[in-house]
HTML snippet that shows the backbone in 3Dmol.js (N, CA, C, O; Angstrom):
<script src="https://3Dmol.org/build/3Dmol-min.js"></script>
<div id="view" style="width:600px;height:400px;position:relative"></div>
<script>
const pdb = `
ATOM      1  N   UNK A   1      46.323  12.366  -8.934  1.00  0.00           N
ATOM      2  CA  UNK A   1      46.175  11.010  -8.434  1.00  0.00           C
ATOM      3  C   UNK A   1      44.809  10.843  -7.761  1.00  0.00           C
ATOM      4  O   UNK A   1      44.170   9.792  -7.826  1.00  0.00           O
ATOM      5  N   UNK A   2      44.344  12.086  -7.024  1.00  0.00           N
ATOM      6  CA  UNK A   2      43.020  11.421  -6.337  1.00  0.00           C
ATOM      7  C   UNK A   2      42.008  12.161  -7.253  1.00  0.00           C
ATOM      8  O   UNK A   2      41.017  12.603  -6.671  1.00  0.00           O
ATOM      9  N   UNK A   3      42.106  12.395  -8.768  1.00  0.00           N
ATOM     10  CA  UNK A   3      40.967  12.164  -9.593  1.00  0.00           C
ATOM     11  C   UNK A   3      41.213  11.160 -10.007  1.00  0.00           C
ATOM     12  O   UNK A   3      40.197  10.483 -10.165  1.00  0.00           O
ATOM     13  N   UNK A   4      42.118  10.675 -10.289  1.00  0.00           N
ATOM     14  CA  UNK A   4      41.621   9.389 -10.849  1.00  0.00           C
ATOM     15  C   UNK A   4      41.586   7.961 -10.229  1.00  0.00           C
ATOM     16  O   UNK A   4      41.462   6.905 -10.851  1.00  0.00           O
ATOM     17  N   UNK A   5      41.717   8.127  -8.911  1.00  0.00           N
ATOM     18  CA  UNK A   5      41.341   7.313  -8.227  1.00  0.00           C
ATOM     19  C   UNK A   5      39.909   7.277  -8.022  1.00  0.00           C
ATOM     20  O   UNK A   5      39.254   6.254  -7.821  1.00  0.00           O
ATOM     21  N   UNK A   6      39.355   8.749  -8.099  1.00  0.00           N
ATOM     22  CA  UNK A   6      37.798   8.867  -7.976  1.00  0.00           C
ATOM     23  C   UNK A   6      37.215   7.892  -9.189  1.00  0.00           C
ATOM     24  O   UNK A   6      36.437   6.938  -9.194  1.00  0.00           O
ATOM     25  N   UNK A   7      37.810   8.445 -10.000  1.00  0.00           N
ATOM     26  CA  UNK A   7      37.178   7.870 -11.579  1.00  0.00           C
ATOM     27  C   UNK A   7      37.014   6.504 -11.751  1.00  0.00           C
ATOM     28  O   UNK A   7      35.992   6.032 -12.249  1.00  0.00           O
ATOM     29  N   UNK A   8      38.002   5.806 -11.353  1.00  0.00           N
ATOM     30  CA  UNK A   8      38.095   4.288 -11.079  1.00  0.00           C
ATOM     31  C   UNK A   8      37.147   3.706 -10.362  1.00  0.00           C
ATOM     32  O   UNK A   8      36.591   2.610 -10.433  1.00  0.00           O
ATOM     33  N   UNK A   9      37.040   4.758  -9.555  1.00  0.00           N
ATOM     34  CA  UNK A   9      35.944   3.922  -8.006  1.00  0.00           C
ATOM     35  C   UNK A   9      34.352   4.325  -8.929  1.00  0.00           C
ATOM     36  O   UNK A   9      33.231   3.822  -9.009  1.00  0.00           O
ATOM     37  N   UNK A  10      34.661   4.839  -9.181  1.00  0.00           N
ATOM     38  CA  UNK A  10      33.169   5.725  -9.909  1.00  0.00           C
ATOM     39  C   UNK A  10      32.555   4.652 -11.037  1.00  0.00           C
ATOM     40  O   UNK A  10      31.412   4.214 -11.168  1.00  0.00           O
ATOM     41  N   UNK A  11      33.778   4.410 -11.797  1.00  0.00           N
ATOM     42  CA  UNK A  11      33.189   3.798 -12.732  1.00  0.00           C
ATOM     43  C   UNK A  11      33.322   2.204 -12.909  1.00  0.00           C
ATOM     44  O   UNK A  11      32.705   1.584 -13.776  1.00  0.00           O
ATOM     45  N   UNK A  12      33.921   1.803 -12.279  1.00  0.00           N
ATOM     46  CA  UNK A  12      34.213   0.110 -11.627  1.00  0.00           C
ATOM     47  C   UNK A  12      32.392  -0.211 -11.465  1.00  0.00           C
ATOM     48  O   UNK A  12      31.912  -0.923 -12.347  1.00  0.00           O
ATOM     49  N   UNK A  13      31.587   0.231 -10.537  1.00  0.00           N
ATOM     50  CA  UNK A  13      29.907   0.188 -10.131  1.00  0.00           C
ATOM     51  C   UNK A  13      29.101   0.192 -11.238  1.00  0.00           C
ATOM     52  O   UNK A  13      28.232  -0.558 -11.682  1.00  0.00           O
ATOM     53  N   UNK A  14      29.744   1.499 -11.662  1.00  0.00           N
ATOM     54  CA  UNK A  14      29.224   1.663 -12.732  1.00  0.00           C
ATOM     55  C   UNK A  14      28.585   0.944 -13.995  1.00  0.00           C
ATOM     56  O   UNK A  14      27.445   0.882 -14.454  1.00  0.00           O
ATOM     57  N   UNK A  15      30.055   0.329 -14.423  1.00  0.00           N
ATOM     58  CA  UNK A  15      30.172  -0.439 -15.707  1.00  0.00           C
ATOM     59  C   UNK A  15      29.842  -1.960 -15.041  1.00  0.00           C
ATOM     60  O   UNK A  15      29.870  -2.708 -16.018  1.00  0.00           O
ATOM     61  N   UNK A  16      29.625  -2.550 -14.170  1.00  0.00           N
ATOM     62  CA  UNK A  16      29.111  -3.648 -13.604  1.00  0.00           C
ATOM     63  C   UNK A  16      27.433  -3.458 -13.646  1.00  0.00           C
ATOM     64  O   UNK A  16      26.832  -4.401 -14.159  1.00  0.00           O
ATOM     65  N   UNK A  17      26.583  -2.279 -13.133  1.00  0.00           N
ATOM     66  CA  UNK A  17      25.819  -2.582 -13.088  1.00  0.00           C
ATOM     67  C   UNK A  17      25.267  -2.453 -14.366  1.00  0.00           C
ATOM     68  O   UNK A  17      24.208  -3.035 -14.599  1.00  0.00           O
ATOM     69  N   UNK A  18      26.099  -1.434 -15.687  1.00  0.00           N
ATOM     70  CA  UNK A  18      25.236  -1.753 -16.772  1.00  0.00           C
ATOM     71  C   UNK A  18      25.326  -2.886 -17.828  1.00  0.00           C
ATOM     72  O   UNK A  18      24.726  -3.110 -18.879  1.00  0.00           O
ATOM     73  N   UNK A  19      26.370  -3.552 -17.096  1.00  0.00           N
ATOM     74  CA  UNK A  19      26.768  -5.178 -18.100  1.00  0.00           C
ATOM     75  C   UNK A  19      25.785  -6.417 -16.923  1.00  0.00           C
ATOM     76  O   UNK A  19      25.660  -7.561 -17.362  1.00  0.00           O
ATOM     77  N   UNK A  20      25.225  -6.131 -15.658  1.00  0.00           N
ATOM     78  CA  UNK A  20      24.139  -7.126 -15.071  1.00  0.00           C
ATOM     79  C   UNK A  20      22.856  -6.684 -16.400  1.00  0.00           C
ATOM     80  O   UNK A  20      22.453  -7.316 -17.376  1.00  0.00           O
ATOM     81  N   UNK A  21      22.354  -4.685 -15.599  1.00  0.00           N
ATOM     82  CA  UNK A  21      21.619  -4.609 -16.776  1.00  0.00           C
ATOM     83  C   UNK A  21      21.034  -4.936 -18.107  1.00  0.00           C
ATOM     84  O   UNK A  21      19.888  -4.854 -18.548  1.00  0.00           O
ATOM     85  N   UNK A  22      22.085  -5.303 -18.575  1.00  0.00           N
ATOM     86  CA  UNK A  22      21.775  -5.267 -20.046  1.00  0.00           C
ATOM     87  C   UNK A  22      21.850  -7.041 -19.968  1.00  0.00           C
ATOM     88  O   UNK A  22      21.674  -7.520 -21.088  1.00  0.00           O
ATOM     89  N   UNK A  23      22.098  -8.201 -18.766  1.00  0.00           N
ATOM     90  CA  UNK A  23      21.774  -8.992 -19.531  1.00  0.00           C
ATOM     91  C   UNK A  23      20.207  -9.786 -19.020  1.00  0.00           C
ATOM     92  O   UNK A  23      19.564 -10.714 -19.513  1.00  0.00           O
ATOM     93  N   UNK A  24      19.955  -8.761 -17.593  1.00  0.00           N
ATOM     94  CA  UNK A  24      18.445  -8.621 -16.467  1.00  0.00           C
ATOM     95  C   UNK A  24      17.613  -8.471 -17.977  1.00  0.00           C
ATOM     96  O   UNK A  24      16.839  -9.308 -18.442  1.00  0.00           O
ATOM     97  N   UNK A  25      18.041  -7.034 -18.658  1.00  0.00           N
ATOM     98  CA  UNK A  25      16.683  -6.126 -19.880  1.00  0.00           C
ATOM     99  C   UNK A  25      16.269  -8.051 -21.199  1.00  0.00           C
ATOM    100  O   UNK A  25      15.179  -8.542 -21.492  1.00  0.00           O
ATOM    101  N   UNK A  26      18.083  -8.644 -21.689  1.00  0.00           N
ATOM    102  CA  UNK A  26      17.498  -9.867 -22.598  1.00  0.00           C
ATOM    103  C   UNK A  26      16.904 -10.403 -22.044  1.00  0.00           C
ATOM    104  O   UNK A  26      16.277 -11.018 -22.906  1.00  0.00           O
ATOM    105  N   UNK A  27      16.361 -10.864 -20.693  1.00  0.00           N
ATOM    106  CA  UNK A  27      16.016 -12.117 -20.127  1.00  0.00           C
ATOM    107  C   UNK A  27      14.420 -11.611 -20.661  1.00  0.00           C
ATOM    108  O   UNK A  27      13.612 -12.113 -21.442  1.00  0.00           O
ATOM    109  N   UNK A  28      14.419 -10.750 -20.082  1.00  0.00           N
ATOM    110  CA  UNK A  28      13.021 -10.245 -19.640  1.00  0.00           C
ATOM    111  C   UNK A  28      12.914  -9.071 -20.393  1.00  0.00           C
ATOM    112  O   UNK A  28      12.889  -8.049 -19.707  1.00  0.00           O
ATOM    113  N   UNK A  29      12.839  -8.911 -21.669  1.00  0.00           N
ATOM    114  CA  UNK A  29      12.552  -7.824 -22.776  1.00  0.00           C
ATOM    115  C   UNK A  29      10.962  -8.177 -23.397  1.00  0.00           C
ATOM    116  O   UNK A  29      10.222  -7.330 -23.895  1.00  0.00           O
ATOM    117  N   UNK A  30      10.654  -9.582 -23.243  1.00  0.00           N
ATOM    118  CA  UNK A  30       9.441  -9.759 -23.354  1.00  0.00           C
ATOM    119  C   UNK A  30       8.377  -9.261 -22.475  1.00  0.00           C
ATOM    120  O   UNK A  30       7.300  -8.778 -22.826  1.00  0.00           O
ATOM    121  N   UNK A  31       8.731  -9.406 -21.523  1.00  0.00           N
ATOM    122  CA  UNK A  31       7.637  -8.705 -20.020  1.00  0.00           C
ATOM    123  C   UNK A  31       7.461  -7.461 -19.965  1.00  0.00           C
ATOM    124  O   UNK A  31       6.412  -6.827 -19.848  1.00  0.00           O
ATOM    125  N   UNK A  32       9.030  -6.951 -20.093  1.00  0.00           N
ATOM    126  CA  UNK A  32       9.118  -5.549 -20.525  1.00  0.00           C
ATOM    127  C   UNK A  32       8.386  -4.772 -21.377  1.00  0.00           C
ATOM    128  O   UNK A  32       7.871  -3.694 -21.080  1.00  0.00           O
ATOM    129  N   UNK A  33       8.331  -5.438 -22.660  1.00  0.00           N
ATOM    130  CA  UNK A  33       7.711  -4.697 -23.831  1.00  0.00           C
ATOM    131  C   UNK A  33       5.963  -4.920 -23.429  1.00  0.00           C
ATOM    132  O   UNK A  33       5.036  -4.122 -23.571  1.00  0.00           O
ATOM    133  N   UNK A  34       5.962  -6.107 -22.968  1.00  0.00           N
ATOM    134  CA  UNK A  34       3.971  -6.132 -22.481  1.00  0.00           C
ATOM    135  C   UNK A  34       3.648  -4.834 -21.765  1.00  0.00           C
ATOM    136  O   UNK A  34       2.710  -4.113 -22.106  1.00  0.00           O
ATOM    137  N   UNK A  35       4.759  -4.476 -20.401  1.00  0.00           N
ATOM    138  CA  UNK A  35       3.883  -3.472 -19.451  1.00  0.00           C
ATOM    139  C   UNK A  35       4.597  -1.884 -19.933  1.00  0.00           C
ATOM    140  O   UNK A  35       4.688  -0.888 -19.215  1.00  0.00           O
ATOM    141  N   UNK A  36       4.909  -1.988 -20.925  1.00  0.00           N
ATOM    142  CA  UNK A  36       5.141  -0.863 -21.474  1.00  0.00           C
ATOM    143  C   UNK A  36       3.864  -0.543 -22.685  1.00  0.00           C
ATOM    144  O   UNK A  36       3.444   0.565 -23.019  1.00  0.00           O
ATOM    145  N   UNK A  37       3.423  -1.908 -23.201  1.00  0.00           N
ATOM    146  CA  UNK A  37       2.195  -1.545 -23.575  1.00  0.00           C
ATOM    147  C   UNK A  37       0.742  -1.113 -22.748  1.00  0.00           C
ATOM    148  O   UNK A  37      -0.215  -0.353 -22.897  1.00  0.00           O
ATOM    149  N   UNK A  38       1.110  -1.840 -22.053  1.00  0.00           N
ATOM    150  CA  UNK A  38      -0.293  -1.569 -20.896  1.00  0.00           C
ATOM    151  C   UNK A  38       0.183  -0.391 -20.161  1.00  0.00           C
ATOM    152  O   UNK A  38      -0.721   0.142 -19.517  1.00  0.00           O
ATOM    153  N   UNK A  39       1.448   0.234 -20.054  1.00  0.00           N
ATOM    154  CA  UNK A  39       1.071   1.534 -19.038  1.00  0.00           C
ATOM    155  C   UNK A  39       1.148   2.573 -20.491  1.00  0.00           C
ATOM    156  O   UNK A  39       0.946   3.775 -20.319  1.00  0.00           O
ATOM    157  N   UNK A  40       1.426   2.091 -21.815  1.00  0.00           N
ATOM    158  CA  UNK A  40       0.971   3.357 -22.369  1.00  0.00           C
ATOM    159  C   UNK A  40      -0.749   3.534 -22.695  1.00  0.00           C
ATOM    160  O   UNK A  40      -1.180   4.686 -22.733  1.00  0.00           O
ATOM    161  N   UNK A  41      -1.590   2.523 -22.899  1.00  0.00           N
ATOM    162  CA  UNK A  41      -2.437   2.232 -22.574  1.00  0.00           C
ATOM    163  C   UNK A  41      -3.246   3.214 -21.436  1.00  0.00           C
ATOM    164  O   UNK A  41      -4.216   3.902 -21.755  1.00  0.00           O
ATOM    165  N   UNK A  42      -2.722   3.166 -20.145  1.00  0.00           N
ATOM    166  CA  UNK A  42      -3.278   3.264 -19.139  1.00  0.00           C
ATOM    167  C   UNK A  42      -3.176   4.926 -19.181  1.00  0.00           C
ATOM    168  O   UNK A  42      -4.192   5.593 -18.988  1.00  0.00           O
ATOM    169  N   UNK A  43      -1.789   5.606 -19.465  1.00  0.00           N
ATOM    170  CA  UNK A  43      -1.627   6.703 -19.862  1.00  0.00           C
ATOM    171  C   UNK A  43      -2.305   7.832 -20.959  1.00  0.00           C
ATOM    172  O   UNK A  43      -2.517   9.045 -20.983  1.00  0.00           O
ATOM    173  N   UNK A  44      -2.437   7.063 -21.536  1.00  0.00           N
ATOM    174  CA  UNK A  44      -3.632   7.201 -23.026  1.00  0.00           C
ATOM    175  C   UNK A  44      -5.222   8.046 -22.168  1.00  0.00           C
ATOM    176  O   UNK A  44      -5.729   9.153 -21.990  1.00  0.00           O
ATOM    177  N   UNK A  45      -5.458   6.442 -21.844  1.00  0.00           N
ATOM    178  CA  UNK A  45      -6.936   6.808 -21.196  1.00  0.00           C
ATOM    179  C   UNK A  45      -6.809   7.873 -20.299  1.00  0.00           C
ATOM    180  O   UNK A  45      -7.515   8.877 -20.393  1.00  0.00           O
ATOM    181  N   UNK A  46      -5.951   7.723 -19.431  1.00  0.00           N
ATOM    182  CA  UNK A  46      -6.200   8.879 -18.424  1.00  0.00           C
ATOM    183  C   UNK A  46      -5.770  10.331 -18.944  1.00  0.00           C
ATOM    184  O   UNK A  46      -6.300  11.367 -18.541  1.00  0.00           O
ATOM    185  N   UNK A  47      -4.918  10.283 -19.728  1.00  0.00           N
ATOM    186  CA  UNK A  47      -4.732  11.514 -20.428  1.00  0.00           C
ATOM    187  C   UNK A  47      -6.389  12.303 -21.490  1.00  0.00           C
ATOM    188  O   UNK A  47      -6.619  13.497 -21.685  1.00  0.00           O
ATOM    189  N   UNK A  48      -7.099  11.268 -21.885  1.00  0.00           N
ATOM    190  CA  UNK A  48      -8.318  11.370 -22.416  1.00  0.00           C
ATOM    191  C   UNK A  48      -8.892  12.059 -21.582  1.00  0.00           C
ATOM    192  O   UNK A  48      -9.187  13.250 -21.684  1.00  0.00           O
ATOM    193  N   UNK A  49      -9.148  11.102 -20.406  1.00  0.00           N
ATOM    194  CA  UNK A  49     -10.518  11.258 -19.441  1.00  0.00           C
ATOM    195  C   UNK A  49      -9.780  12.743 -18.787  1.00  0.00           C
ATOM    196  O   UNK A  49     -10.531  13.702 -18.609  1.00  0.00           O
ATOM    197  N   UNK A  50      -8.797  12.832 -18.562  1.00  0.00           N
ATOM    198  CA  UNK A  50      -8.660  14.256 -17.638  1.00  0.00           C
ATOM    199  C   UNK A  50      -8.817  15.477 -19.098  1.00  0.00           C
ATOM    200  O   UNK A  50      -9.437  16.509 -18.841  1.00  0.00           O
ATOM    201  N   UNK A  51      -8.247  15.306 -20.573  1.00  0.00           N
ATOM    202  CA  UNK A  51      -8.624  16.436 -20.959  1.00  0.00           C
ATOM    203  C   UNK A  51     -10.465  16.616 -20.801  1.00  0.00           C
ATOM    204  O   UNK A  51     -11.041  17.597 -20.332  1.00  0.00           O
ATOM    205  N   UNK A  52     -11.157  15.260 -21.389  1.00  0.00           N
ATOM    206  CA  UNK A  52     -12.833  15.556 -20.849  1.00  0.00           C
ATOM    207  C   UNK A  52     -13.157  16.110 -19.731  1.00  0.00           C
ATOM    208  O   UNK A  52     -14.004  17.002 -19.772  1.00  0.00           O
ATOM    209  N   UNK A  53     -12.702  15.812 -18.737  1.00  0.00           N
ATOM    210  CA  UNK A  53     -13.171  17.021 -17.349  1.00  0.00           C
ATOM    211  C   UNK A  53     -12.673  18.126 -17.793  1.00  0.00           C
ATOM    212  O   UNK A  53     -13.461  19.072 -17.772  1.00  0.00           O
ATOM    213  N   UNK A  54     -11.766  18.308 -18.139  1.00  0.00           N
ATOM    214  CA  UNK A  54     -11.023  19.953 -18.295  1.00  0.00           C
ATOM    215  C   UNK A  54     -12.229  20.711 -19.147  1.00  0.00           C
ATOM    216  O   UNK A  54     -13.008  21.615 -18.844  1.00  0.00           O
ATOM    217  N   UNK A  55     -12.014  19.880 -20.424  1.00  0.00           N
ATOM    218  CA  UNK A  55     -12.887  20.806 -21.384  1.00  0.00           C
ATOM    219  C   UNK A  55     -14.524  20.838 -21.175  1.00  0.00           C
ATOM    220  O   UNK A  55     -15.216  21.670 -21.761  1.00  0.00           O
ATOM    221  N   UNK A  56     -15.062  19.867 -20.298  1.00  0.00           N
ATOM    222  CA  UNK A  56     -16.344  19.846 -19.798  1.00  0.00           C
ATOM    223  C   UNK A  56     -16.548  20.665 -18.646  1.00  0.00           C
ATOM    224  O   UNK A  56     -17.706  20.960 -18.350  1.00  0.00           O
ATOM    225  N   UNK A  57     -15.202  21.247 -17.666  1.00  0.00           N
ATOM    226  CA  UNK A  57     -15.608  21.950 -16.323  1.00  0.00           C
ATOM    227  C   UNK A  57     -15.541  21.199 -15.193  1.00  0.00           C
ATOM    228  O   UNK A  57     -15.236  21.761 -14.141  1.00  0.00           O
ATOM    229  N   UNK A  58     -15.906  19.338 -15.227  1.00  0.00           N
ATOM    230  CA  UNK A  58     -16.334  18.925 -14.482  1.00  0.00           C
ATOM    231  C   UNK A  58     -14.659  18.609 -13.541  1.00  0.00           C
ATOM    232  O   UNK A  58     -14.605  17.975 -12.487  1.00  0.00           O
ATOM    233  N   UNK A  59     -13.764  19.064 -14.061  1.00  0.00           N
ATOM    234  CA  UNK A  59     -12.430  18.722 -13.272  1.00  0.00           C
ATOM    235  C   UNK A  59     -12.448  19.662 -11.546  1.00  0.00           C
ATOM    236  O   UNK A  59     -12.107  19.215 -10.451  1.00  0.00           O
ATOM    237  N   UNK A  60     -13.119  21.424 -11.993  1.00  0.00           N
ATOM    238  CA  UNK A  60     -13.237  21.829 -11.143  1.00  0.00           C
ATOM    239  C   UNK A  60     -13.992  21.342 -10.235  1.00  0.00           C
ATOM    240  O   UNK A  60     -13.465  21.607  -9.155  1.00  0.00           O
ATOM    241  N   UNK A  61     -15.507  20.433 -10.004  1.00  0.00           N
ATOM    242  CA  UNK A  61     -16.166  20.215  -9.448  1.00  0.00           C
ATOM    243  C   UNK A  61     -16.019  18.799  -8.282  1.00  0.00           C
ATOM    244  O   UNK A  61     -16.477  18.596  -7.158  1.00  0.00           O
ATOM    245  N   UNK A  62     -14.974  17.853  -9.398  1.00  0.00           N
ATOM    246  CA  UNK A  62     -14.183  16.980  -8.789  1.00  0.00           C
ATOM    247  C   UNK A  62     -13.262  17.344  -7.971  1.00  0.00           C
ATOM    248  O   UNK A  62     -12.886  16.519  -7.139  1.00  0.00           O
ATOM    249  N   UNK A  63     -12.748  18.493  -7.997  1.00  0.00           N
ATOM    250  CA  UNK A  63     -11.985  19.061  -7.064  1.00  0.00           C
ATOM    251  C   UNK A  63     -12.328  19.640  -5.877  1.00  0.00           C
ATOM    252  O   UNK A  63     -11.570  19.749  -4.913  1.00  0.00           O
ATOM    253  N   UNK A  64     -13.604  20.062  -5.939  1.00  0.00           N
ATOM    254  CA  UNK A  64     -14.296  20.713  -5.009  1.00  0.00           C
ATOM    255  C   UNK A  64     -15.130  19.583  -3.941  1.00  0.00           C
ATOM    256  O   UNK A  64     -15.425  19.996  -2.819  1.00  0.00           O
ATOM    257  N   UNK A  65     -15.359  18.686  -4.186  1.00  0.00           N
ATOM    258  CA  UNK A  65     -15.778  17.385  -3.981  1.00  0.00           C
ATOM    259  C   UNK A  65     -14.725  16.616  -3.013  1.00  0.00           C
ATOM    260  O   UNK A  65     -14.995  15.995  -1.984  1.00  0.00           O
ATOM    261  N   UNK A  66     -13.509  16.811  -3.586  1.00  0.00           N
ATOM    262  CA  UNK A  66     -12.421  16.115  -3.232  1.00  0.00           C
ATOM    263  C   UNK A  66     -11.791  16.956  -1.850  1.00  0.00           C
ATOM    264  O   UNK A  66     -11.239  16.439  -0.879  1.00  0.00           O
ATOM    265  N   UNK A  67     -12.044  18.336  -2.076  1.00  0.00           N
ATOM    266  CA  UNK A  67     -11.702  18.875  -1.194  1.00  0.00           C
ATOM    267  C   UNK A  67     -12.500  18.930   0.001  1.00  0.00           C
ATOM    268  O   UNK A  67     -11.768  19.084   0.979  1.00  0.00           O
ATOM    269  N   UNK A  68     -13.813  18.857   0.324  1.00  0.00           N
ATOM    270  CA  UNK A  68     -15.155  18.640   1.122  1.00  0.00           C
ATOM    271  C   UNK A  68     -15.115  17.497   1.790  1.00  0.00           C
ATOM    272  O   UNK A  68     -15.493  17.556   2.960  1.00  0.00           O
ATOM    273  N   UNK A  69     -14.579  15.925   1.159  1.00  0.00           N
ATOM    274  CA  UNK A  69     -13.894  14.679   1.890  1.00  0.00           C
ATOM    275  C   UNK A  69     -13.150  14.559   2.288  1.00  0.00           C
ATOM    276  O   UNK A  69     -12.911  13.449   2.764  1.00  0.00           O
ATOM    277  N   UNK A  70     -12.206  15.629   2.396  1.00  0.00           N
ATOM    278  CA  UNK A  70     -10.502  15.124   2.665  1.00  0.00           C
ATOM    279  C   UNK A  70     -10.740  15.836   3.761  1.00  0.00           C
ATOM    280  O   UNK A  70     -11.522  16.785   3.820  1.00  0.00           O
ATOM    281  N   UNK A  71      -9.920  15.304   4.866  1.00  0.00           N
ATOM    282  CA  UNK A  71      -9.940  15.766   6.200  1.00  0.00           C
ATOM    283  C   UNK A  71      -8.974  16.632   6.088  1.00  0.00           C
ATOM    284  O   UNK A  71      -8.076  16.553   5.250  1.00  0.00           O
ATOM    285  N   UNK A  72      -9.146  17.849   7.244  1.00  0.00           N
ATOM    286  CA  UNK A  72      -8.660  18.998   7.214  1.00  0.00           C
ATOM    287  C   UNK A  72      -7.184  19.247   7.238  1.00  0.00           C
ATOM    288  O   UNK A  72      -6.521  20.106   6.655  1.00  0.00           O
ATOM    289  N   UNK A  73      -6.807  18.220   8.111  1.00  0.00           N
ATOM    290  CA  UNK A  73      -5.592  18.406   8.119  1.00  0.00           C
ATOM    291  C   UNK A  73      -4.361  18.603   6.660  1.00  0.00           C
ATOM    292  O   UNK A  73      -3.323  19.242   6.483  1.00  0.00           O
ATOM    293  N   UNK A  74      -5.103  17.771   5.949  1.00  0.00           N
ATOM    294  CA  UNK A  74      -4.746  17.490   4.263  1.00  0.00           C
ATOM    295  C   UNK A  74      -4.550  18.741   3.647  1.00  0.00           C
ATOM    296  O   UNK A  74      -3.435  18.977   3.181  1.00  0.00           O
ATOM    297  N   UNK A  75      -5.421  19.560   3.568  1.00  0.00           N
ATOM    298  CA  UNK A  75      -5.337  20.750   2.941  1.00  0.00           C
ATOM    299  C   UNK A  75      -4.293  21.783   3.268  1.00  0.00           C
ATOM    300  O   UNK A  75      -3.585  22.430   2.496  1.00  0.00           O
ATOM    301  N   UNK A  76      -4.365  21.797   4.858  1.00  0.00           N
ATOM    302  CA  UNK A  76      -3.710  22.579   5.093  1.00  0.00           C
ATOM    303  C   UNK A  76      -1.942  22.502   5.287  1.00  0.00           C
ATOM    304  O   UNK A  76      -1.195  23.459   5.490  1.00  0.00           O
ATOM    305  N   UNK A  77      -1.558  21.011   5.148  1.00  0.00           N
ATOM    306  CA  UNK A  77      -0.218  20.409   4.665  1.00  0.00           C
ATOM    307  C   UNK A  77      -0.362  20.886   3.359  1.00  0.00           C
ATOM    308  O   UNK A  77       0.390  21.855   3.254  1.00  0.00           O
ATOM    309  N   UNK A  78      -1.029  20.656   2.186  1.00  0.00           N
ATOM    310  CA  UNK A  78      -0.259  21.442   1.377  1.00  0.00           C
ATOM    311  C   UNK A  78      -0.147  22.755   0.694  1.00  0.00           C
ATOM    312  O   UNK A  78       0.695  23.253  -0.053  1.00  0.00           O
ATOM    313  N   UNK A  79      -1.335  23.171   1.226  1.00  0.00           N
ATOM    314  CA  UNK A  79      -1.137  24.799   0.930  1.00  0.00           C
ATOM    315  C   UNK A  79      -0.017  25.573   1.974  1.00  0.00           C
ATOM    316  O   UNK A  79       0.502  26.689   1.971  1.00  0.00           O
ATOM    317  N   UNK A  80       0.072  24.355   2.883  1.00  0.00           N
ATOM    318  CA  UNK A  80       1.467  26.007   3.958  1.00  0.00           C
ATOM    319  C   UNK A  80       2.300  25.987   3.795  1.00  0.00           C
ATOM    320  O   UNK A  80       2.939  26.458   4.735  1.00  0.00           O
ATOM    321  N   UNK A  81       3.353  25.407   2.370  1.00  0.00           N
ATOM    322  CA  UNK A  81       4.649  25.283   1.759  1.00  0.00           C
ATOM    323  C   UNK A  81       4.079  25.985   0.652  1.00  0.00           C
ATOM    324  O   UNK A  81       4.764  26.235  -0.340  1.00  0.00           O
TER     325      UNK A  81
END
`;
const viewer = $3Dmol.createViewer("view");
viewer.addModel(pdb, "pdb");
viewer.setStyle({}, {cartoon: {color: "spectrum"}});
viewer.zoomTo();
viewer.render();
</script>
């Protein structure tokens, strides 16, 4: 009895929020599909531009750069985990 009371409660939320879902995704499947073009887009390029530093070297130097501006405290949050 109290699994399937769980199950009920579980899936009552559940199945509501994917029948709002699915009718939020028709409204707006147009908007959707735009910024799914533009962040693959955006993903693209930056996936480009970071293999060019890699294979040019210049990723290390950006790093070294990055590390010389960043105030101290920065560094040392994440290297002490």
């Amino acid at each position: 009895i109290i699994m399937a009371t769980f199950s009920v409660a579980a899936v009552v939320p559940l199945t509501a929020a994917g029948l709002a879902s699915r009718s939020l995704f028709t409204r707006r499947r147009e908007s959707l599909a735009r910024a799914g073009q533009i962040g693959r887009l955006v993903m693209g390029y930056s996936l480009l531009l970071i293999g060019i530093l890699v294979l040019t070297g210049l990723d290390k130097q950006l790093e070294a750069w990055l590390l010389d501006i960043a105030p101290d405290w920065l560094p040392a949050l994440t290297t002490r985990f």
